[in-house]
C-alpha positions in Angstrom: -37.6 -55.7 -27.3 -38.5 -53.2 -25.0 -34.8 -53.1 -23.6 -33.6 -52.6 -27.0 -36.2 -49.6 -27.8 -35.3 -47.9 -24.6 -31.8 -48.6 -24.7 -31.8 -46.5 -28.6 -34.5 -43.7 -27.3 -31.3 -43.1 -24.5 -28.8 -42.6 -27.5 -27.5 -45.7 -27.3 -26.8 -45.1 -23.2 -25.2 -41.5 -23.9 -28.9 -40.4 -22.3 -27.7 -42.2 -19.4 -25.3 -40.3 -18.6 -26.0 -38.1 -15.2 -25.6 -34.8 -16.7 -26.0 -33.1 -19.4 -27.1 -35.9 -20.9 -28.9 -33.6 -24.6 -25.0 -32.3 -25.0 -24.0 -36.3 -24.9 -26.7 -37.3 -26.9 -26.2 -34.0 -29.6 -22.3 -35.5 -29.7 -23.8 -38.6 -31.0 -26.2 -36.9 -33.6 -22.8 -35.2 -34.9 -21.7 -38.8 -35.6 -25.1 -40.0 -37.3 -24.7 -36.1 -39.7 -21.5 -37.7 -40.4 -22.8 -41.2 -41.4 -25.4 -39.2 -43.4 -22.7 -37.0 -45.3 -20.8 -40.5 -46.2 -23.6 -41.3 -48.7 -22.1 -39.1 -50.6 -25.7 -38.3 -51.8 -28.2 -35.6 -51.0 -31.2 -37.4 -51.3 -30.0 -40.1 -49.0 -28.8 -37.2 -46.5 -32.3 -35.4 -46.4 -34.4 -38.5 -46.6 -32.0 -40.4 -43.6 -32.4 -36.8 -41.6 -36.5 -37.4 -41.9 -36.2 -40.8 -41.0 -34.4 -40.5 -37.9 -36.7 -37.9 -36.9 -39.6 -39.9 -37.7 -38.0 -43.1 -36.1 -37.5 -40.0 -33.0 -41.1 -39.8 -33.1 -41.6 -43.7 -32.6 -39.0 -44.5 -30.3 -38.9 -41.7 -27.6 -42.3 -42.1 -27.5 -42.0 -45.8 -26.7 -39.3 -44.9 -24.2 -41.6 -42.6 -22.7 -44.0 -45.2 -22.4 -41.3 -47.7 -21.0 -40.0 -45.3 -18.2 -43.9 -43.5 -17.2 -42.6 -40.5 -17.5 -43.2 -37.5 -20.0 -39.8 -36.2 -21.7 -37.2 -38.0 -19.8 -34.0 -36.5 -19.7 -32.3 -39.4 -20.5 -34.0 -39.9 -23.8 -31.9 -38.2 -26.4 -32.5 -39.7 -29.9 -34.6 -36.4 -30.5 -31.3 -34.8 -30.7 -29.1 -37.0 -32.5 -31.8 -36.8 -35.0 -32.2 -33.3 -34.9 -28.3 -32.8 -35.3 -28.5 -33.1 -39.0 -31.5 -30.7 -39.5 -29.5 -28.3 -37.7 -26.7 -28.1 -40.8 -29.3 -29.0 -43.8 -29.3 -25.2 -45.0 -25.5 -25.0 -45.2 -25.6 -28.6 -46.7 -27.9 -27.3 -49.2 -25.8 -24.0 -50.1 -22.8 -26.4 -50.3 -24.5 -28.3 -52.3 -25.6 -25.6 -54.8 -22.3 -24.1 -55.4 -19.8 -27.6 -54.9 -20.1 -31.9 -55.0 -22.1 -32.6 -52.1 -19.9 -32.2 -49.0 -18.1 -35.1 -47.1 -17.5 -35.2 -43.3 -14.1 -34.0 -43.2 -15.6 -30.7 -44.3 -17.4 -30.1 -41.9 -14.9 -31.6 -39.0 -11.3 -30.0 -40.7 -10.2 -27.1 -39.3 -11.0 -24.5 -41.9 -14.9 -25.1 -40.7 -14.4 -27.1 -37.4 -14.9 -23.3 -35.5 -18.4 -22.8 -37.3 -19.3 -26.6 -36.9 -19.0 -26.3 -33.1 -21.1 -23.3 -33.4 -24.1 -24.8 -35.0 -23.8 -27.6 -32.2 -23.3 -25.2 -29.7 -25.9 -23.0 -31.3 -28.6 -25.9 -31.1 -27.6 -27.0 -27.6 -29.1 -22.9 -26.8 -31.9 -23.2 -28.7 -33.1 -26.5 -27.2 -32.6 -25.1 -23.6 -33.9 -21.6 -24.2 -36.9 -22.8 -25.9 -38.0 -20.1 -28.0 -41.5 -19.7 -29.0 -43.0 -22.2 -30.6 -40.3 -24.8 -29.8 -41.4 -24.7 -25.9 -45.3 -24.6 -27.1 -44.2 -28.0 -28.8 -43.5 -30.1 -25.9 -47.5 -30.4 -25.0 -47.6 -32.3 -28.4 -48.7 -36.0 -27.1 -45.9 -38.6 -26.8 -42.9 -38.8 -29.2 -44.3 -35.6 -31.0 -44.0 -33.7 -28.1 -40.1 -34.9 -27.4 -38.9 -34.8 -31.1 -40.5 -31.6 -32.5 -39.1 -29.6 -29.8 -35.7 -30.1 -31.1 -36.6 -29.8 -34.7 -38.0 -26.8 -34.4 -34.6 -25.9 -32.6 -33.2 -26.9 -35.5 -35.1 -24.7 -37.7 -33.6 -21.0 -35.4 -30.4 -23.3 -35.9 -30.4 -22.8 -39.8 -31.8 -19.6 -39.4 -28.8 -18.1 -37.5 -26.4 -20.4 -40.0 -28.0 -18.7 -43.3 -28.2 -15.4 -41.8 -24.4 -15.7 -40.7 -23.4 -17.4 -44.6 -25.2 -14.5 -46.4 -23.4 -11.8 -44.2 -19.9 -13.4 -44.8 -20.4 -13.5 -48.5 
């Protein structure tokens, strides 16, 4: 089992990947906000986004565990989970004013520009580490791995709401 665990904590092997292996793994967690969006349903899209991150919590801290080593690069299910966070405020303004959006919305070319930004804009914040997302990491085992990149999340949305209220 422990091959198994290890093998999801690593993104299904895009951790493994020699470098940049939290881009590789964020590609991925744009594929599991698209699997969310297919539910066609906003309670199943928030509630799947909190239980990835709370599977996050489980698993990387079991890979952890597995490899002896604290926050191994090549665990990334903390940001494939954390990819959905990252677009739940615009999901939720979408959601306010239209049906609840599908995945081509998101990944047509009318808003492919802006979805790259909020992935790109996530890839800075988990790098740069603002406070308290740095401060996070001392959080023991998965916590410290997964909360990190939720709070990242959080600036994500943030800078996404800010940017939809000034275009309006």
């Amino acid at each position: 089992m422990n091959a198994i665990y290890l093998w999801i904590a690593q993104g299904f092997g895009s951790g493994r990947i020699p470098f940049a292996p939290g881009t590789y793994g964020s590609v991925v967690g744009l594929g599991w906000f698209a699997v969310l969006l297919l539910t066609g349903n906003p309670w199943l899209f928030f509630g799947g986004t909190l239980l990835g991150l709370a599977l996050s919590v489980w698993l990387c801290g079991v890979g952890e565990k597995i490899l002896g080593q604290t926050d191994p690069g090549s665990i990334v299910l903390d940001e494939i989970t954390a990819i959905p966070l990252c677009f739940a405020g615009w999901v939720l303004l979408l959601g306010q004013h239209h049906d609840f959006p599908a995945p081509g919305f998101f990944f047509s070319k009318p808003h492919l520009l802006p979805t790259l930004g909020v992935f790109a804009a996530f890839r800075f914040f988990d790098v740069l580490k603002p406070w308290p997302v740095r401060q996070s990491q001392s959080l023991q085992g998965g916590w410290g791995v997964t909360v990190d990149d939720a709070l990242a999340a959080l600036y994500v949305n943030a800078v996404v709401l800010a940017g939809l209220l000034l275009a309006r």
